[in-house]
C-alpha positions, 0 to 999 in steps of 0.5 A, a space after each residue: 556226465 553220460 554221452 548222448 546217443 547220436 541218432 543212428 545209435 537210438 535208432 538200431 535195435 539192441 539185437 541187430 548189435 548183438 547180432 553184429 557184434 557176433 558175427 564180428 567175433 565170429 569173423 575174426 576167429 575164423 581168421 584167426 584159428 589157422 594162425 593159433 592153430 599153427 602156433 599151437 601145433 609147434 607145441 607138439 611132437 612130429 607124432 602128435 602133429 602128424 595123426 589123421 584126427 587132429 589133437 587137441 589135448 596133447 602133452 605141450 613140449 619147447 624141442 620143436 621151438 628150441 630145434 628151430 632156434 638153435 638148429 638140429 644135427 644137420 640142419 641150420 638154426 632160423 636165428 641166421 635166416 631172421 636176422 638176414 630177413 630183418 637186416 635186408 627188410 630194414 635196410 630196404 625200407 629205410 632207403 625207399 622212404 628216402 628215395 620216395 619222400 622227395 619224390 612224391 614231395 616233387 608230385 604232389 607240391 611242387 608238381 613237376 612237368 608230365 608229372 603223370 607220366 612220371 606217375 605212370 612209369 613208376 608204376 608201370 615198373 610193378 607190371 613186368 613179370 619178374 621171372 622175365 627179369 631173372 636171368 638178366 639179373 642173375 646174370 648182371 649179380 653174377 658179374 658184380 660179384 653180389 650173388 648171394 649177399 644181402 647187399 643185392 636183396 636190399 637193391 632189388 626190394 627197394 626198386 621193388 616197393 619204390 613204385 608203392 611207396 612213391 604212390 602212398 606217400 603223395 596221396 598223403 601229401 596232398 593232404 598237407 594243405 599248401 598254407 601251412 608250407 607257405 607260412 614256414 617259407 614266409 619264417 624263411 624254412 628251407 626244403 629240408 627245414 620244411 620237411 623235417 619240421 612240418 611235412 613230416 609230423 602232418 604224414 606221419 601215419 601215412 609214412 608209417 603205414 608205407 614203411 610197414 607195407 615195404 617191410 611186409 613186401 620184403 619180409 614174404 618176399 620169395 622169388 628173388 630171394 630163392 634164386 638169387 640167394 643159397 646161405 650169405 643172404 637167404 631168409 626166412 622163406 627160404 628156410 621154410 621151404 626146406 622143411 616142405 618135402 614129400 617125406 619125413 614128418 616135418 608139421 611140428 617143425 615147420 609150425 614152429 618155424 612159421 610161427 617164429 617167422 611171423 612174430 617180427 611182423 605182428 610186433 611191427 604191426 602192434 606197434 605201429 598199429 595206431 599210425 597204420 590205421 591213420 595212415 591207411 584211412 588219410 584222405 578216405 574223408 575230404 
């Protein structure tokens, strides 16, 4: 049985829906065009991808992806880089949705005195200019002997995104309605019983969508990252940066390179893209 048409759709012309859906594909591939472009210049030689008119017929060739990976005579592979960059976004991720969940549970269903203020001091924290904290964290690093390891990267990206999290995770909750909570506590669920049993599956998109939010924050992270770090916790934009001098021909590698660097996130993203979507709009329709 054929859907009915609703009446904004009976009511829109055939060609002001061609014309959208155009414009729409137009949109997309101008967004979309840099990124091929950089995946498809990693296909080339340094010679090809350094030419005043850009090539696009040209002999494809695996080196430059091959070199990023395994590394050339002199300079490091991208394999060491990523898995540091994975290890340190992850571990930082996990802890922030265990330090944010109870938190925000606390300001949003069980709200707490001067919950506000609490509010506004976590995110107050994300208004300090972090190069006016970095020698006193350099400085305190240096002392607890933790300068370059991926342990301090971990510590200051969860304090990093904790203020997000905290904020995202109790818009979610509010959504949760109080008698689905009272009714387990009737059932005689404790807090952890309530939370891992119903609060959790009700937010899960919300949740979702926060964590991809840390992992991206962490993942593009540069700053701490590059004056914190030289080899034991550097990541990915550090290696990145290393190929972006005045001379030498590097666009080829560094194509390659980034195109490599943004796989993880597009994967997470696809994957997640479902409950992200959810997650992002929860709340957006009362």
């Amino acid at each position: 049985m054929k859907t009915p048409l609703t009446l904004a759709e009976r009511r829109t012309p055939l060609s002001v829906k061609l014309g959208l859906g155009l414009l729409t594909w137009f949109i997309v591939l101008v967004f979309f065009f840099p990124v091929l472009w950089m995946a498809l210049t990693g296909f080339k030689s340094e010679t090809a991808a350094n030419t005043p008119t850009p090539k696009f017929v040209f002999s494809p060739t695996l080196y430059e992806y091959q070199s990023v990976w395994y590394g050339t005579a002199g300079t490091a592979g991208l394999r060491g880089y990523l898995e540091h960059s994975i290890a340190i976004s992850a571990g930082s991720t996990v802890i922030v949705i265990a330090l944010a969940l109870p938190a925000a549970y606390a300001l949003a269903i069980r709200p707490i005195r001067k919950w506000r203020d609490v509010l506004f001091f976590f995110i107050s924290t994300k208004m300090l200019p972090i190069v006016g904290a970095i020698i006193p964290l350099f400085i305190i690093a240096r002392d607890l002997n933790i300068l370059d390891t991926q342990r301090l990267l971990i510590l200051l990206y969860t304090a990093m995104n904790l203020p997000i999290a905290v904020w995202m995770l109790r818009s979610f909750l509010l959504e949760v309605p109080l008698s689905v909570i009272e009714a387990a506590q009737v059932d005689g669920a404790r807090l952890p019983r309530q939370l891992r049993s119903v609060v959790i599956p009700l937010i899960m998109p919300g949740l979702a969508a926060a964590a991809l939010l840390c992992f991206i924050f962490s993942w593009n992270e540069f700053f701490l990252a590059v004056n914190l770090t030289t080899t034991n916790g550097a990541t990915v934009p550090i290696y990145l940066v290393g190929f972006v001098a005045p001379e030498g021909e590097f666009l080829a590698h560094l194509s390659a390179a980034a195109t490599v660097a943004c796989l993880p996130v597009l994967i997470a993203g696809w994957a997640a893209q479902d409950k992200l979507v959810r997650g992002l709009s929860m709340g957006a329709v009362k």
